[in-house]
N, C-alpha and C positions, 0 to 999 in steps of 0.2 A: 530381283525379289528373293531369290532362294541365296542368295548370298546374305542378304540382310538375315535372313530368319535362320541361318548358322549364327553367326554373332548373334543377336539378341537372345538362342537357346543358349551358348555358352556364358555370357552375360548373365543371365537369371536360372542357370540350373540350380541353384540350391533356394531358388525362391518360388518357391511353387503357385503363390497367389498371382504375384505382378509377370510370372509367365504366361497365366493362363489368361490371364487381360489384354499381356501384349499378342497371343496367338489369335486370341476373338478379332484384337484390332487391325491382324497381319492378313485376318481371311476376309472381314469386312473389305480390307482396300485389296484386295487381289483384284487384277484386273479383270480377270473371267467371269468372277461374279459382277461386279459392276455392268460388263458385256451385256449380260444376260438379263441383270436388272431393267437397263436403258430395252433393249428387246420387248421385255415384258411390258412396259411402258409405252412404249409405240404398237404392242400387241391391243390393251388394253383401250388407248384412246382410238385404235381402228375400229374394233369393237361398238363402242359409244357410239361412232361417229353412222356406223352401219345400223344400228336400233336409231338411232334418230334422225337419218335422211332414209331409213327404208329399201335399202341397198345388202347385198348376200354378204355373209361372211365368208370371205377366200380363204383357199388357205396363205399361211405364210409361215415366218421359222418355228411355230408352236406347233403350226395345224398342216402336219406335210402329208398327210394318208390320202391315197385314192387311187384309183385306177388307173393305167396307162391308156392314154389315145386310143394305140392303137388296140387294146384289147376293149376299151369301152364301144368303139365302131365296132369292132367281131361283137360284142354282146348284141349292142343294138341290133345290127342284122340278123341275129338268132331272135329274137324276141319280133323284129319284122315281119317273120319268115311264119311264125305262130301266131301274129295278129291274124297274120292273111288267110288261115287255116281255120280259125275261129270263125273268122266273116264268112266262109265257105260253107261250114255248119248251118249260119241262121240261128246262132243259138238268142235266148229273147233275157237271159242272164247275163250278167256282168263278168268280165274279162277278170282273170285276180293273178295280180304279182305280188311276190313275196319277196321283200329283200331283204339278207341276214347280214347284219352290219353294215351300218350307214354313215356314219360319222359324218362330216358335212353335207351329204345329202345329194354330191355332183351327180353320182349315178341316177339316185331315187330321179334326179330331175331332168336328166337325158331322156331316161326312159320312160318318165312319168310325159315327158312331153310329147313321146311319140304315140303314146297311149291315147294324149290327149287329142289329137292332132287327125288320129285316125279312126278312135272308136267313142268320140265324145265324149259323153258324161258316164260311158257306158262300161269302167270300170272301176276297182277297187286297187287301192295301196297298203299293202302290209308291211310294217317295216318293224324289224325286233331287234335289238341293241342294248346291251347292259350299261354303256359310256361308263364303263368301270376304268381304274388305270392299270396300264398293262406292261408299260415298257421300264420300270422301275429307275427310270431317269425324273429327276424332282419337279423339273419346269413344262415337261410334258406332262406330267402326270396329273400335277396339280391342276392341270387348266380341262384336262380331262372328263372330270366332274361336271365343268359347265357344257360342254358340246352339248349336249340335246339340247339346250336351252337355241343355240346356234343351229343346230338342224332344222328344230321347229321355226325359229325365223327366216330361215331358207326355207322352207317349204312354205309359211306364210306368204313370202315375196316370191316367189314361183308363183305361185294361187293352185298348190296342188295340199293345199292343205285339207280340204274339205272331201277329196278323195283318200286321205289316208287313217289307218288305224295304225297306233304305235302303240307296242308292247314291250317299253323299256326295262326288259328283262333279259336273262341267261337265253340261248337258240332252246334249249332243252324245255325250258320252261314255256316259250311262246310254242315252243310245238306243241307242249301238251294242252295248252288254249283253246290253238288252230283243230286238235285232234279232237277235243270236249264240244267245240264248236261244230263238226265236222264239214271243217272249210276244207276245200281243196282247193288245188291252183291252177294256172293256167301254165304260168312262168314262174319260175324261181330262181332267184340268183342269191347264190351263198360266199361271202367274204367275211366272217367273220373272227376267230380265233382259228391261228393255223398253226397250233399243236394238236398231234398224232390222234387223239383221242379224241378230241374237240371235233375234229375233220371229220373221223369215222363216223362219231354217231350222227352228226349233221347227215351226211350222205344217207346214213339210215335211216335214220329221222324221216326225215322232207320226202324223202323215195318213197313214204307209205300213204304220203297225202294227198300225190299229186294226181291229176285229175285224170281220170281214163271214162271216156268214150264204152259201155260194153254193146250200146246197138251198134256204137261204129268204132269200132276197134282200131281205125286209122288215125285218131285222134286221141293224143295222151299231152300231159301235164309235161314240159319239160323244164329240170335242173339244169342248174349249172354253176360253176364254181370258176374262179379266178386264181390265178398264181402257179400253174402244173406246169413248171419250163421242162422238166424229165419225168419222163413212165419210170416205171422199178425195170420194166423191158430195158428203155434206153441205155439206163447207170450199164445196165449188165452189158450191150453192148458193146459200150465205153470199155470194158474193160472187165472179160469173160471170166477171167482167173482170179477175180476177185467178191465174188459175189460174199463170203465170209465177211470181208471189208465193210459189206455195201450193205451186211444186216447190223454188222456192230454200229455201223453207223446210224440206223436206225434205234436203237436200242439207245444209244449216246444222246439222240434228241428227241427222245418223244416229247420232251416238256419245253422246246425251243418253237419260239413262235416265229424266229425268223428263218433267213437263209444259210444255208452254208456252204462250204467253198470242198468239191470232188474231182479232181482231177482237170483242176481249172475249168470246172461247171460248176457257175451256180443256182443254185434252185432250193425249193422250201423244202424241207423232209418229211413235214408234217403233212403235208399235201399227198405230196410222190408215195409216200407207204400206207396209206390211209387209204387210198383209190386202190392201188393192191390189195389190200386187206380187204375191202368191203365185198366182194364176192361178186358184187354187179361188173356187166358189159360198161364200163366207161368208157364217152369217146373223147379224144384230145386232136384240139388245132393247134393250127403252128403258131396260134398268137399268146399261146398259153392258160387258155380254157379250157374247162372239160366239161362234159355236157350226157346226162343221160336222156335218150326221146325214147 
């Protein structure tokens, strides 16, 4: 292919029209895009096929976001562990989770099922999510837009739909909602944008809402966040002599929503210096959450 589109530019350099036709027609038949056309195709009639036999939409090559296993199990047992603490109160209110970025909804429906499972009808869903496009790639982005449409159908076919409120907005903005509302939580789990900024103020955010107990002070709202493989501790560990390194680094991503590669560790940056920064006792397990109680 790139042999062909040397000749054909040397061919029609001085013809500027029947270049730019034979270029349209050299990207049209690239084989990449084709790839990705047929993909979208088969993305599309799965789709169809899920709104009309009433079945989840999975993910697949468009829709790959979501939690790991094993860190979905460590949530659930964190959220277990606070049902149980709940039921021990006697409280005659509703249980209330919060989750910040939901994209298809696997999480909302782990958890929503254990919620269901164990405290009946006797809690609430908040789920807040802008399904904006984020990753500035064309065929992810583009399909991005419809996810909530797909969340909402997942949560229809769960049957936890009638337990949730969705505030298909920026975290900032559903907090200020929750905060006009003066909803506080039980649980909260935060995955949503994991640039530096993003991170902090969530962590700030959500930490003002969440629910405390003042006749019984044993009992408080717990956060918790997804994606922390290294403390700002850890990096320095890694590698004492270069803590310099290890803020330039920070500095270099605050606007990176993904990973990046330290000393052959990787981990999110936006996460790891954000929890430093926030001034709170954050605690971190080995499966890559952090958690304030």
């Amino acid at each position: 292919m790139t042999a062909i589109k040397i000749i054909i530019k040397k061919a029609l350099k001085n013809r500027p029209v029947p270049f730019f036709i034979a270029k349209a027609a050299l990207n049209i038949l690239n084989l990449n895009y084709i790839f990705h056309f047929f993909k979208f195709l088969f993305h599309k009639i799965k789709i169809y096929f899920c709104y009309l036999f009433q079945i989840k939409v999975e993910a697949d090559y468009f829709l790959k976001c979501g939690i790991s296993p094993t860190r979905l199990k460590a949530l659930e047992a964190l959220l277990n562990l606070q049902i149980t603490e709940f039921l021990k109160k006697k409280y005659s209110r509703k249980f209330v989770y919060i989750e910040v970025g939901a994209f298809l909804g696997k999480t909302t429906e782990i958890l929503g099922s254990l919620l269901k499972k164990r405290l009946g009808d006797n809690f609430q869903i908040i789920v807040i999510d802008p399904f904006i496009p984020y990753t500035k790639i064309f065929f992810y982005d583009f399909i991005i837009s419809s996810v909530h449409k797909y969340f909402i159908h997942n949560m229809k076919v769960t049957g936890l739909f009638k337990y949730l409120f969705f505030i298909k907005n920026f975290s900032s903005i559903g907090f200020k909602i929750l905060k006009n509302k003066k909803i506080h939580y039980d649980f909260c789990f935060v995955d949503g944008s994991h640039k530096y900024h993003d991170v902090l103020k969530d962590i700030k955010n959500f930490s003002k809402i969440r629910l405390i107990d003042y006749g019984n002070k044993s009992y408080k709202g717990v956060l918790v966040g997804d994606d922390y493989e290294f403390s700002y501790e850890e990096l320095c560990i890694i590698d004492k002599k270069k803590e310099k390194i290890i803020l330039n680094l920070k500095k270099n991503n605050l606007y990176n929503d993904s990973m990046v590669c330290y000393e052959n560790y990787w981990f999110h940056p936006g996460v790891t210096f954000a929890i430093h920064d926030s001034g709170l006792k954050i605690n971190k397990d080995i499966n890559g959450l952090w958690f304030l109680n």
